[in-house]
ZAMI-399511 format. One line per 10 residues: number of its first residue (from 1); for each residue x, y, z of N, C-alpha, C, O. Coordinates in pm, whole numbers, plus 50000, padded with zeros to 5 digits. Example, Ala and Ser with C-alpha at 12.3 -4.5 7.8 and 13.67 -1.06 7.14 Angstrom:
1 = 51319/49431/50780/51230/49550/50780/51320/49670/50780/51424/49668/50846 ~ 51285/49775/50708/51367/49894/50714/51290/50003/50787/51341/50114/50804
This chain:
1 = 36896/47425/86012/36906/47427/86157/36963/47297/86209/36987/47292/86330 ~ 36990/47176/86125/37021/47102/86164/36917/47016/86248/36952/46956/86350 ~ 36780/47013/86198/36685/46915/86259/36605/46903/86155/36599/46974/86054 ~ 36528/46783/86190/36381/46773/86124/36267/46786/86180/36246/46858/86277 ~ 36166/46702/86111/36048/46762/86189/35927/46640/86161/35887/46599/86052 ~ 35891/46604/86279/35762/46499/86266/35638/46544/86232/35584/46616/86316 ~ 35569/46520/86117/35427/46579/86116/35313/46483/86088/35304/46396/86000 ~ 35218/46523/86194/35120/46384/86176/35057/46385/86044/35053/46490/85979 ~ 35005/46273/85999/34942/46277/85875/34848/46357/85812/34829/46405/85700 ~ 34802/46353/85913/34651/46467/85877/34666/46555/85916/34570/46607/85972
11 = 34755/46606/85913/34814/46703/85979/34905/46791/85813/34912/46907/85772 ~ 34947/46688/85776/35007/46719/85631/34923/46789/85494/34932/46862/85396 ~ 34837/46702/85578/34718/46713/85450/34634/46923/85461/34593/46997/85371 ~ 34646/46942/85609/34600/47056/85599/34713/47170/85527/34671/47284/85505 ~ 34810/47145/85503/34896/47239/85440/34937/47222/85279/35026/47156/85225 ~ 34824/47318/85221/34807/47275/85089/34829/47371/85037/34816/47333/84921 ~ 34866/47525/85028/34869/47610/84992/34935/47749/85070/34910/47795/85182 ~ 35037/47799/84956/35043/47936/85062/35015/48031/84945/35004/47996/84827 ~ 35002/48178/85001/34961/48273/84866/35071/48327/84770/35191/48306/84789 ~ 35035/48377/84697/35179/48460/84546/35098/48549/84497/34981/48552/84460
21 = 35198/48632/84507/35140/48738/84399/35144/48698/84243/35241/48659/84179 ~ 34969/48726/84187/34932/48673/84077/34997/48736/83983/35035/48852/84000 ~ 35025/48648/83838/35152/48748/83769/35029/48723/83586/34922/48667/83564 ~ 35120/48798/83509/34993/48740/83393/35017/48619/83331/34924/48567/83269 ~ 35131/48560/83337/35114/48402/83308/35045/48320/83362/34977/48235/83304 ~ 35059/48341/83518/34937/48245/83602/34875/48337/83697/34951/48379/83784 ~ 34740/48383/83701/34649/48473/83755/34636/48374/83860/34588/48434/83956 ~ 34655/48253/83890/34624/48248/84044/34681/48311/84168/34794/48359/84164 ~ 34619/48314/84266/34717/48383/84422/34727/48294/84485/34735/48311/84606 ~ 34731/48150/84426/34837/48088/84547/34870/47995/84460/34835/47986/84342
31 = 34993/47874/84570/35061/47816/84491/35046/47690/84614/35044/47710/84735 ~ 35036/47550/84539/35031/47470/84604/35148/47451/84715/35207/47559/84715 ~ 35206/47368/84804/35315/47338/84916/35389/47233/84884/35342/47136/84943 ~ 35442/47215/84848/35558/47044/84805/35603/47003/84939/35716/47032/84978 ~ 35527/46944/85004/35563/46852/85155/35682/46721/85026/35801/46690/85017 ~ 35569/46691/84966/35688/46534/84904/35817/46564/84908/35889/46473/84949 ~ 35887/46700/84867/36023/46767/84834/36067/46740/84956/36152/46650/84957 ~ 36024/46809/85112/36050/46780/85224/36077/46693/85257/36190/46681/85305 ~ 36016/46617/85254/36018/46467/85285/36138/46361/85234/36203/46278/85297 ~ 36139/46396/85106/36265/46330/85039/36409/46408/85079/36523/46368/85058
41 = 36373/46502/85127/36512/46584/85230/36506/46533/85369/36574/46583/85458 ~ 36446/46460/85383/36443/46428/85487/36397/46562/85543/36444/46514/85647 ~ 36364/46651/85569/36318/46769/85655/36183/46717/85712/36156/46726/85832 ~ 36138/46689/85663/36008/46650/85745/35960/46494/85741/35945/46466/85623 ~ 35927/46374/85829/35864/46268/85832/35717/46274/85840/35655/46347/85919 ~ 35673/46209/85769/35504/46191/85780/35483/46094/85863/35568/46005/85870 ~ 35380/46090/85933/35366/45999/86040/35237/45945/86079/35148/46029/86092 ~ 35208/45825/86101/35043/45829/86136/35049/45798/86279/35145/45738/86327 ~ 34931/45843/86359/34919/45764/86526/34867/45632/86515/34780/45572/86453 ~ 34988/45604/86632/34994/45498/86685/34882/45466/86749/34792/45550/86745
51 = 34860/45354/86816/34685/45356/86924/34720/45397/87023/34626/45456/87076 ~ 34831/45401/87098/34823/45510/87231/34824/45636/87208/34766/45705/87292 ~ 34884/45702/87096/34877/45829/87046/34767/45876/86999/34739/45996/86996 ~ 34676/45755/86946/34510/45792/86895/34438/45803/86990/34346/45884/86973 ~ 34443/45735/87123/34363/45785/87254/34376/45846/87312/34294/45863/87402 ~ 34511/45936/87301/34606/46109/87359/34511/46220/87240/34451/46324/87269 ~ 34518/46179/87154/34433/46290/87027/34309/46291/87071/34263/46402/87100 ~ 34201/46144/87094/34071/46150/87125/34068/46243/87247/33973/46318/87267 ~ 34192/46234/87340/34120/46354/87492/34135/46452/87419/34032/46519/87410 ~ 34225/46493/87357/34288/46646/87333/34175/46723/87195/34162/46841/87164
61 = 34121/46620/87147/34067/46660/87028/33913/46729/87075/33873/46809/86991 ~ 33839/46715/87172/33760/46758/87255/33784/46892/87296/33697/46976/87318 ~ 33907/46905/87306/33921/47058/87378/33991/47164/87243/33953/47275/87206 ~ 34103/47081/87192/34132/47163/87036/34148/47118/86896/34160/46996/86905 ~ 34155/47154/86771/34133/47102/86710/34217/46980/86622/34318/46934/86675 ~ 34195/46953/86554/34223/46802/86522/34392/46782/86512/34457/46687/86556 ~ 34438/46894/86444/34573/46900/86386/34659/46912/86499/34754/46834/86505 ~ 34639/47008/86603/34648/47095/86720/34655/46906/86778/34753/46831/86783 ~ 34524/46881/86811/34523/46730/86910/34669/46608/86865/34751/46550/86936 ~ 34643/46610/86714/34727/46477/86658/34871/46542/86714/34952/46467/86768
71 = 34897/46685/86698/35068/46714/86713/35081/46710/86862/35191/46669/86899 ~ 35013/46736/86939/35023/46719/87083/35064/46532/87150/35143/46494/87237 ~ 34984/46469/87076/34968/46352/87102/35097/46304/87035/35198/46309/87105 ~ 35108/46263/86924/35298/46254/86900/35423/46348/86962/35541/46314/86958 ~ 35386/46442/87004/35527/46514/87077/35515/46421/87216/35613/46371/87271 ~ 35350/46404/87270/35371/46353/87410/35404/46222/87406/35440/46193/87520 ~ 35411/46103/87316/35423/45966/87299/35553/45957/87295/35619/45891/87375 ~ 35602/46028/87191/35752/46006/87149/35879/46121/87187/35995/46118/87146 ~ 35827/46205/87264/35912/46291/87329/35995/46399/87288/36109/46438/87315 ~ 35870/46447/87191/35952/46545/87121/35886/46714/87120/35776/46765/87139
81 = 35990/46750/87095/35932/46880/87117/35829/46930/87051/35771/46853/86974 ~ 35783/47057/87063/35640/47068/86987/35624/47208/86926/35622/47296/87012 ~ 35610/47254/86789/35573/47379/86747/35420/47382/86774/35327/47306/86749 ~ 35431/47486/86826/35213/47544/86795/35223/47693/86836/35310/47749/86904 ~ 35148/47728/86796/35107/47905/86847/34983/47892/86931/34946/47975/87014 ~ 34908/47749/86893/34758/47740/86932/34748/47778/87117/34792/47691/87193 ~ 34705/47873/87162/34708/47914/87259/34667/47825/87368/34703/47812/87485 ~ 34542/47746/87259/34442/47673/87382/34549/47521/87413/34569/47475/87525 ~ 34589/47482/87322/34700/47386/87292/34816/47356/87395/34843/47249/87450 ~ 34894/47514/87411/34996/47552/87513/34920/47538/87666/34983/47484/87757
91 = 34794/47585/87685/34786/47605/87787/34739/47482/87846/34767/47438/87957 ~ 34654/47424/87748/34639/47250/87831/34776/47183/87832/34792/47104/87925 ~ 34886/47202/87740/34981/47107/87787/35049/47162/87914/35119/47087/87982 ~ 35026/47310/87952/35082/47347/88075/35007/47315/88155/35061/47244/88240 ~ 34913/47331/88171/34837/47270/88311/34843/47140/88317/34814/47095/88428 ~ 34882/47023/88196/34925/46910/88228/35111/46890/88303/35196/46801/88312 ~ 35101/46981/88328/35261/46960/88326/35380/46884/88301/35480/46857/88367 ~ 35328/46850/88157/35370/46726/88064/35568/46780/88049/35578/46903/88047 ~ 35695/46711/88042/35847/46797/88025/35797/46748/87836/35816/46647/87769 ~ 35738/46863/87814/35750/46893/87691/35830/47053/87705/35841/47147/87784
101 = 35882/46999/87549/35995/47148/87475/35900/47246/87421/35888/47249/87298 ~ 35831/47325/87490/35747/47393/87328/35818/47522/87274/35877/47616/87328 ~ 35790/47491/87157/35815/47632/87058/35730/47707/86987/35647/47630/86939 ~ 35706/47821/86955/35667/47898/86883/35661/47890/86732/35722/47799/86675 ~ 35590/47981/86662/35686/47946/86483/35727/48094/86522/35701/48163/86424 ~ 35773/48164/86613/35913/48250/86602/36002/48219/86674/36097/48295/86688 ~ 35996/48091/86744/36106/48085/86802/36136/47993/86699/36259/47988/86702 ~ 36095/47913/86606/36193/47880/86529/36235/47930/86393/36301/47856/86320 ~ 36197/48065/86350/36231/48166/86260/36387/48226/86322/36496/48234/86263 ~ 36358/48255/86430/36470/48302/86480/36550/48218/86553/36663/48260/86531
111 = 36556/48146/86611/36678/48005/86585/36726/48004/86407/36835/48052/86374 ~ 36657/47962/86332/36656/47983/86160/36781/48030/86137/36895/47993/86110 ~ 36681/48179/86167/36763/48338/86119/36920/48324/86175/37028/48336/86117 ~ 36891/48297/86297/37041/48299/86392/37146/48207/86291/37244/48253/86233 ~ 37093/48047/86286/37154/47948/86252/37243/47974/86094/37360/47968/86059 ~ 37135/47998/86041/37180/48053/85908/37261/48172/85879/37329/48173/85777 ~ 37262/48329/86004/37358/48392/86001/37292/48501/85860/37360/48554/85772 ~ 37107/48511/85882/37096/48604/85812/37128/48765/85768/37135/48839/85866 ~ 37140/48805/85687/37151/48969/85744/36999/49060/85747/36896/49043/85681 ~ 37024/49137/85825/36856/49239/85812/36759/49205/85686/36649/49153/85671
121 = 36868/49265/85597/36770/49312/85461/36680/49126/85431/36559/49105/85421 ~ 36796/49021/85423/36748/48928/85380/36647/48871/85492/36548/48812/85448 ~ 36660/48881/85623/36539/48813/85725/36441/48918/85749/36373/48908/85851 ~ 36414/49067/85634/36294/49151/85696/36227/49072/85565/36105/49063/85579 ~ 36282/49006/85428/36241/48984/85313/36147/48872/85391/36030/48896/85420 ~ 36211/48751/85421/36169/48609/85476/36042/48675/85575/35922/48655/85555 ~ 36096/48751/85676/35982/48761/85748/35863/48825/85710/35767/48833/85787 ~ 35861/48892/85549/35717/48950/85533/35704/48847/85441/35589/48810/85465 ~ 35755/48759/85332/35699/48626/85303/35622/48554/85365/35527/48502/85306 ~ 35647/48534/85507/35622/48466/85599/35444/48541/85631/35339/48478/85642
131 = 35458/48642/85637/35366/48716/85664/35239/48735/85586/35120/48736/85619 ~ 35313/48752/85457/35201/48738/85329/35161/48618/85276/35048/48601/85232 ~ 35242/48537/85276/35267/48442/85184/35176/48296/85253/35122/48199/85201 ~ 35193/48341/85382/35173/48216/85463/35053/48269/85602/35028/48216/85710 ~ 35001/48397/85534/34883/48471/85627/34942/48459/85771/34862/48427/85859 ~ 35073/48482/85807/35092/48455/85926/35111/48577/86021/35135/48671/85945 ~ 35111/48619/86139/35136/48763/86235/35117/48684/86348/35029/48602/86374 ~ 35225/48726/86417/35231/48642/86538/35155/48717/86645/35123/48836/86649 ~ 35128/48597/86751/35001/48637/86873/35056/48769/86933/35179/48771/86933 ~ 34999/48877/86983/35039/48949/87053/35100/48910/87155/35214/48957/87165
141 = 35061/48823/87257/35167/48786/87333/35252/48685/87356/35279/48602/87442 ~ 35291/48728/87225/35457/48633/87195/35574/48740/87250/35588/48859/87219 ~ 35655/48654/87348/35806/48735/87365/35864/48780/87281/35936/48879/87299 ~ 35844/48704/87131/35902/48753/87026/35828/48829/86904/35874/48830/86789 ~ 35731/48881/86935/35678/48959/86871/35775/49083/86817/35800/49123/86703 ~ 35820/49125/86945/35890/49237/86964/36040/49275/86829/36072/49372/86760 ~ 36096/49129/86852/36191/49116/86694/36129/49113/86571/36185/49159/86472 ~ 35997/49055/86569/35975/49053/86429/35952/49208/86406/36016/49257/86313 ~ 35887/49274/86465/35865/49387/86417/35966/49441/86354/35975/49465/86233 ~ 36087/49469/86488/36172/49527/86453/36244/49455/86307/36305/49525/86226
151 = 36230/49355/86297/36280/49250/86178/36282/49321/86072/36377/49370/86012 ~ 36123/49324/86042/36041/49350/85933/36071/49515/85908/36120/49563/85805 ~ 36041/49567/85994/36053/49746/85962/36222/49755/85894/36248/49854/85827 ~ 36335/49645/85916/36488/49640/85873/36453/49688/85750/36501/49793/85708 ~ 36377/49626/85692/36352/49668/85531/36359/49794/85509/36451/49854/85453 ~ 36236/49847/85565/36166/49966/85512/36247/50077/85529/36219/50184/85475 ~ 36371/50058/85615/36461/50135/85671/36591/50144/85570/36656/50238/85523 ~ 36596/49997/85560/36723/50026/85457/36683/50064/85310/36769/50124/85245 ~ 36553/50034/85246/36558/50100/85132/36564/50251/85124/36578/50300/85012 ~ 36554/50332/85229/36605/50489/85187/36742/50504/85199/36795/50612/85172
């Protein structure tokens, strides 16, 4: 997509795993996350708060939770836009009426999808990865709910 992505530290640390289907060489169902790989792509920076950013987390961390508080508090310090789905998250930064960018994780699947110039079959694959792999289903009231569906069913359609 042509960006990266700031992630607070402890924030890193909660993403340790997504699931796989267990095979008989390795019976586990999941597989650890390689942030380090990221990182050395530059795709993602690790980051710790700053002390004005640690007293933006202490308000926010009161109302949501820790990961949710730390990413709020670096998008609002340093002016950057912000992924969350966390509902409670969105709605305190709207009633702050902070000029934050927010995004979804479908609005940036589909920026992705767009950018990259996927076709059906290959973004219904990604999007049930996404789904299984990463326990994810987006909130019901996401605007974009409505594509993934249709996304995902691309599959089931083209294999007959």
């Amino acid at each position: 997509m042509g960006c990266s992505f700031v992630v607070a530290e402890a924030v890193s640390k909660e993403a340790l795993y997504t699931r796989r289907e267990p095979s008989a060489e390795d019976p586990r169902d999941r597989e650890a996350v390689d942030l380090a790989s990221l990182v050395r792509t530059g795709m993602i920076t690790i980051v710790a708060l700053d002390e004005a950013e640690l007293e933006t987390f202490l308000a926010f961390a009161s109302q949501v939770d820790n990961g949710e508080a730390a990413t709020c508090a670096l998008a609002i310090h340093r002016g950057l836009p912000l992924a969350t789905d966390d509902r409670k998250a969105r709605r305190l930064l709207l009633q702050q009426a902070l000029p934050l960018q927010l995004y979804s994780t479908l609005d940036l699947l589909k920026l992705w999808a767009e950018t990259c110039k996927l076709g059906a079959w290959d973004l219904a694959l990604i999007l049930m990865a996404v789904r299984d792999r990463g326990s994810f289903v987006p909130p019901r009231g996401d605007p974009l709910r409505g594509w993934w569906e249709t996304s995902i069913s691309a599959a089931s359609i083209e294999e007959f």
